[in-house]
C-alpha positions, -999 to +999 in steps of 0.1 A: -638-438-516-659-445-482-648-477-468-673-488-441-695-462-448-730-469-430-754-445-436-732-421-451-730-394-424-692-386-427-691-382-462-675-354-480-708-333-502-684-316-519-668-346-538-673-373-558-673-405-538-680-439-542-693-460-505-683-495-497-706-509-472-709-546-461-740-547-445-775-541-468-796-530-437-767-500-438-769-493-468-809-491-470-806-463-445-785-442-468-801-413-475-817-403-512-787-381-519-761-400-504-729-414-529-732-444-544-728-476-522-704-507-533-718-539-511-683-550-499-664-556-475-632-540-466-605-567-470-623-573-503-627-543-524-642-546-559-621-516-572-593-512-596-553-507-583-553-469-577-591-462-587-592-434-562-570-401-555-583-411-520-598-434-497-609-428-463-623-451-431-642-437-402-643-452-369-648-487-388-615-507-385-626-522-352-655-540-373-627-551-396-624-589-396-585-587-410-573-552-405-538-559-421-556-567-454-584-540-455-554-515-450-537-534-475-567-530-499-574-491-490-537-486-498-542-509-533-569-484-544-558-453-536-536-432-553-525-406-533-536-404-496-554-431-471-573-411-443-585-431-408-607-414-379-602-441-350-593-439-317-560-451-298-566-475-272-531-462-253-554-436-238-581-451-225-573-434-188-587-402-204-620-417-205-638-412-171-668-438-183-641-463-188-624-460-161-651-456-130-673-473-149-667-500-176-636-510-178-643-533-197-648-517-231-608-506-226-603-544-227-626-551-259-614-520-276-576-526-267-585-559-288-604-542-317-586-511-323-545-511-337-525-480-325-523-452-350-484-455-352-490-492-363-516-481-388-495-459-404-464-481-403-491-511-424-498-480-450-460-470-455-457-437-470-453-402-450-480-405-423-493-377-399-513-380-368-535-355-356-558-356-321-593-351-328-606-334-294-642-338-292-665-305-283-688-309-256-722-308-273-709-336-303-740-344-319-725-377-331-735-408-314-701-425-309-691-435-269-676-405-258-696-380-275-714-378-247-683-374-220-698-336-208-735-353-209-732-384-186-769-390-183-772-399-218-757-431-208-790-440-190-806-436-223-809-473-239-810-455-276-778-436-270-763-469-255-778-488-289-762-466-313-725-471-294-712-507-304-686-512-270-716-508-251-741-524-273-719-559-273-715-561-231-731-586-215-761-574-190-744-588-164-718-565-173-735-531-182-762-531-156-742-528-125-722-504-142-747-478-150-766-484-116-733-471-102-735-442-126-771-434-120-762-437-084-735-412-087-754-387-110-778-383-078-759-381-050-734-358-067-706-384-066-700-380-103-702-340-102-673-344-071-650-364-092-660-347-130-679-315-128-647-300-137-647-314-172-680-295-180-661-259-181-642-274-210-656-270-246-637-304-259-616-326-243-588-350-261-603-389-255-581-403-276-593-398-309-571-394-339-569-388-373-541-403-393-534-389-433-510-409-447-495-401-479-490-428-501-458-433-520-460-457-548-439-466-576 
């Protein structure tokens, strides 16, 4: 089971899975050969107790309007493991946007996303934590795909398809990536970053946390 699962993108081919999305206009952008899609949300699952030798959440929680009971009810209907991609908010210093730029996202995404350890506390169970570094040329369109690509940024559809930025005021935003464009020119940026771009991935705090269920 998929729980938030959009348009489908990070779901397994090579399994049978059902989707649970919330949101139609999500779902109507599923592709033709995409699983099956439940309208639900995630605190509200229309699936039997242990339904599923697995369900798994990516980069969703912080759209979550009660994260205790959506983890509640992924743990209800699985039977055997609960798998999260989301990102710890504890390091948002590795993030040079966030920190030069908009510091403000740390703030909303402090608020939005749980720590891993507290995630897998909520599920019980033996849990393990792995970082998810991200390679340089990610062709995903979360925030810091783009870390070794800082144009993008300046790109109003790569900002649209990133939700922290999508949700800041103008007021907010606009400064911000003056300062950035500023910095791309005059070689500011470059002083400060250009060291990152020798690296093929860099740890920005993503993580992936399999918890194995234990049930009576």
């Amino acid at each position: 089971m998929n729980v938030g699962a959009g348009t489908g993108n990070y779901e397994p081919r090579a399994r049978e899975v059902t989707a649970v999305e919330p949101s139609a206009a999500m779902i109507a952008q599923r592709r033709g050969d995409a699983a099956p899609a439940v309208r639900a949300p995630a605190e509200a699952l229309p699936l039997g107790d242990n339904s599923f030798d697995a369900a798994m959440a990516v980069m969703t929680l912080h759209h979550w309007d009660d994260v205790p009971r959506g983890l509640a009810e992924l743990g209800r209907v699985a039977r055997d493991r609960v798998v999260i991609f989301t990102w710890d908010p504890a390091l948002a210093a590795a993030s040079w946007l966030q920190t030069d730029y908009l510091p403000e996202i740390a703030v909303l995404d402090s608020m939005r996303f749980p720590a891993p350890a507290d995630l897998a506390r909520a599920l019980g169970g033996r849990s393990e934590i792995l970082p998810v570094p991200i390679p340089h040329d990610c062709e995903d369109g979360f925030l810091e795909a783009w870390w070794a690509r800082p144009q993008a940024f300046l790109d109003p559809a790569v900002r649209a398809g990133t939700s922290a930025m999508a949700q800041l005021p103008a007021w907010v935003l606009n400064p911000a990536l003056e300062r950035l464009r500023a910095d791309l020119e005059s070689g500011v940026w470059h002083r400060r970053h250009g060291h990152l771009l020798d690296l093929d991935e860099l740890d920005l705090g993503y993580r992936l946390l399999v918890a194995e269920l234990t049930k009576g």
